[in-house]
C-alpha positions in Angstrom: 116.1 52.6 108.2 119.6 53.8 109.6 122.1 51.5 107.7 125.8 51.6 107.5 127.5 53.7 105.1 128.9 52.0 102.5 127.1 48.6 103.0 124.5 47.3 100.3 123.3 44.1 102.3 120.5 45.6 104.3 118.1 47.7 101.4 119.1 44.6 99.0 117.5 42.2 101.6 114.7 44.2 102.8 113.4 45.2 99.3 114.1 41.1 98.6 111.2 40.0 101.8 109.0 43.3 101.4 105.1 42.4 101.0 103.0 45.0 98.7 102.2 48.2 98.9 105.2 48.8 101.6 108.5 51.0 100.3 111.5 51.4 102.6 113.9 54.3 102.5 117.6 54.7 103.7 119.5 57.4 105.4 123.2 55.7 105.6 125.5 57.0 108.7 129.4 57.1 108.7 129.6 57.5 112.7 131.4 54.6 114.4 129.7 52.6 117.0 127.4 53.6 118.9 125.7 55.8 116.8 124.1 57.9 119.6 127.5 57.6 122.0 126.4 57.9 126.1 126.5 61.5 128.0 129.2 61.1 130.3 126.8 61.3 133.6 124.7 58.2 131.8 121.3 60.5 131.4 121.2 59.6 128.3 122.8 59.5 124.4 123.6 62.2 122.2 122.8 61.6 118.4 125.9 61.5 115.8 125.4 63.8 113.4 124.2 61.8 110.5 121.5 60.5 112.7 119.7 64.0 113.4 120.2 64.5 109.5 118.5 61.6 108.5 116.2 62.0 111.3 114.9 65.4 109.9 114.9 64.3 106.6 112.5 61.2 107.5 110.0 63.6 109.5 109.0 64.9 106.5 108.2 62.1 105.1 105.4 60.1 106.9 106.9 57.6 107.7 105.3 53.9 109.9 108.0 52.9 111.4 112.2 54.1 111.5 114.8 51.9 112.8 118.2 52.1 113.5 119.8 49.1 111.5 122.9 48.5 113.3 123.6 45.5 115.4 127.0 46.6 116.7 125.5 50.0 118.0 123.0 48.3 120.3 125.7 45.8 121.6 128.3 48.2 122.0 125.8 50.8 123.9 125.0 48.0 126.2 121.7 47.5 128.1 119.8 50.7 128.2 120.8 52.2 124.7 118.3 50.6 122.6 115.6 52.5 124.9 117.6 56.2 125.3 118.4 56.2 121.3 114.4 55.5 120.9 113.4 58.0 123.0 116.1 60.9 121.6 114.6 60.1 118.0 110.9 60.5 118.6 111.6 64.1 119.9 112.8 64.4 116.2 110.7 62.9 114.4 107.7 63.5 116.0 104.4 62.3 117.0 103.3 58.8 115.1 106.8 57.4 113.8 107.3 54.4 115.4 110.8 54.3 116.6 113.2 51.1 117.0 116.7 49.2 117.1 117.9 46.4 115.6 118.4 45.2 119.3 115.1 45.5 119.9 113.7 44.1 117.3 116.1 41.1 118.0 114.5 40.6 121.2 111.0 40.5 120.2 111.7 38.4 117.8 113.3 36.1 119.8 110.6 36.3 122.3 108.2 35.9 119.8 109.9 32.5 118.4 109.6 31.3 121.8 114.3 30.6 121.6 116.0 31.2 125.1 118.9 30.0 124.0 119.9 31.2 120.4 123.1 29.9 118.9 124.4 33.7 118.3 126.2 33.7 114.6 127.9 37.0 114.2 130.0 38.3 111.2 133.7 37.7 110.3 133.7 41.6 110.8 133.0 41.5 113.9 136.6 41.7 116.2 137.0 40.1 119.3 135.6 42.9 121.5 132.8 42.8 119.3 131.9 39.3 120.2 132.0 39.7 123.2 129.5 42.8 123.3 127.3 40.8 121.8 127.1 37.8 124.0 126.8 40.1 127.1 124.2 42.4 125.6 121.8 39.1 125.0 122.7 37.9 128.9 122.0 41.3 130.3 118.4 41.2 128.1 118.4 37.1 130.0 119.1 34.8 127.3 121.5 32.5 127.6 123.5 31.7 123.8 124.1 28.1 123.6 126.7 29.2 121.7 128.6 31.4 119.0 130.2 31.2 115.8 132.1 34.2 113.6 131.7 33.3 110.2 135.0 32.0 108.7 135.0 33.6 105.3 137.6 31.6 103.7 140.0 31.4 101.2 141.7 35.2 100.3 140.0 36.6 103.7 140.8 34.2 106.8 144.1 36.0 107.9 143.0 39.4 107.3 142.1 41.6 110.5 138.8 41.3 111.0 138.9 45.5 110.4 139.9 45.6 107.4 137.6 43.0 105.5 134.4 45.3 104.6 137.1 48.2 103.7 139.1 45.0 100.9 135.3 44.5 99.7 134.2 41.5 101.8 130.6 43.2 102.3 130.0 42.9 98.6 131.4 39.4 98.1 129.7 37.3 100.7 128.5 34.0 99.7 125.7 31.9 101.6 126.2 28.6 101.0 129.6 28.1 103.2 127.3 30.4 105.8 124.5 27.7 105.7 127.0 24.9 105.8 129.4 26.1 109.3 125.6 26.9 110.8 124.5 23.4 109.9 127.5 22.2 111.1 128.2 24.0 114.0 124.6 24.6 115.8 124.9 22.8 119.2 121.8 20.7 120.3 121.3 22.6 123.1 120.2 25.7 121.0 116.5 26.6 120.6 117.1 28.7 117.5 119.7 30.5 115.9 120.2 34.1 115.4 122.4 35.9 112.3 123.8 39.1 113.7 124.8 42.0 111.7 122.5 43.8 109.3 125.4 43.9 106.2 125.7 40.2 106.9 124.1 38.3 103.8 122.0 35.4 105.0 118.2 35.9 104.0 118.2 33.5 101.3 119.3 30.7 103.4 116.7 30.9 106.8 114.2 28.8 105.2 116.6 26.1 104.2 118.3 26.4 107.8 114.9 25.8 109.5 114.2 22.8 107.6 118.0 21.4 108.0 117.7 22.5 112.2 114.2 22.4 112.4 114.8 25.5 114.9 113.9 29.0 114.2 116.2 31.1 112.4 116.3 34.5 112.8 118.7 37.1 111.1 119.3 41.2 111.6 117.4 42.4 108.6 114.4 39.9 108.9 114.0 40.3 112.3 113.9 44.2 112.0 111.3 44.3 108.7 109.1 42.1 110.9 109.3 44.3 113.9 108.8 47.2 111.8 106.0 45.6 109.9 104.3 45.1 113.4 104.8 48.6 114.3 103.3 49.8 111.5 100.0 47.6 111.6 101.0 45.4 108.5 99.6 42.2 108.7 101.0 40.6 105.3 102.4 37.1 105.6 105.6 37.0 103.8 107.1 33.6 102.7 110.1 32.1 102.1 112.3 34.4 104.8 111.6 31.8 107.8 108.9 31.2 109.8 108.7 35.0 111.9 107.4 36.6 109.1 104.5 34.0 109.0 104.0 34.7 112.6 
């Protein structure tokens, strides 16, 4: 997996849901987003740098499956990216590698769950601009969000830019049980599920909980991608206790 930089959340929660006998392995990326920005004619993406790093470094290593675990970078490259970024990296890393994005592995999931109509919860990271990516990248794929909500974090962090929370430390003091209780709270009835945006967003612990409180699927970043990859790579463990998808 591609992760952010200086973020923890996504190995943490992966290594948390992984079955037996699977490992995963990291290759972190400073670029901003999106990581593989578009040639100006639109033909198709150019890799940052970090990316073709990592991407050399995992073709050595056998890998199943390699995905690009960034939310923001398949919402801000728009419809299209998730596909172009694929294709670049299997020139890399060859023959055999299954290639994804977290984008795409939001979509099948959501697909899979059988939700047209996800309540889209995004992080408190996330400006304005951001949002709004987000919202049209899952109406230009043709689901329609019943709604959104940015995760107020609270206390010391509600008036900060949302910018500068991750670099003040938010990313490594999230707490889940305010998360679980504005979801409750705020899921409209005409949601048929609810998706957790953002792979350093920490939530894993509380989709099990949420989809006996909604009795909706609930999907998150991290989750959704392990699953993906995990059907890529012909794994057919059942994992319990992350939600339902990884019983699917």
């Amino acid at each position: 997996m591609f992760i952010v930089g200086g973020e923890a959340v996504p190995e943490a929660e992966w290594w948390a849901m992984l079955p037996p006998n699977v490992s995963v392995h990291a290759a972190r990326i400073t670029a901003t987003a999106p990581w593989a920005p578009w040639q100006e004619d639109g033909a198709g993406v150019d890799l940052a740098d970090d990316l073709v790093r990592g991407s050399r470094q995992f073709a050595a290593m056998r890998l199943s499956a390699v995905v690009i675990g960034h939310s923001s970078s398949s919402f801000v490259g728009g419809k299209g990216w998730d596909e172009a970024v694929v294709e670049n990296l299997s020139r890399t890393l060859g023959p055999g590698v299954n290639v994804t994005t977290n984008g795409l592995d939001t979509l099948a999931a959501l697909r899979a769950s059988g939700v047209r109509r996800p309540y889209l919860v995004l992080p408190p990271w996330f400006n304005d601009e951001l949002v709004d990516a987000g919202l049209r990248y899952y109406k230009d794929q043709g689901f329609e969000p019943a709604g959104h909500h940015r995760y107020d974090p609270g206390g010391k962090w509600r008036d900060l830019p949302p910018g500068d929370l991750t670099r003040l430390g938010l990313g490594l003091e999230q707490e889940v049980e305010a998360l679980h209780a504005q979801i409750k709270a705020g899921c409209p009835t005409a949601a048929d599920g609810v998706l957790i945006a953002g792979t350093g967003f920490r939530c894993v612990a509380i989709l099990e909980l949420l989809e006996r409180d909604l009795q909706r699927p609930v999907l998150s970043a991290n989750q959704v991608s392990l699953w993906h990859c995990l059907q890529l790579a012909g794994v057919r463990a059942e994992v319990s206790g992350y939600g339902n998808l990884l019983r699917l």
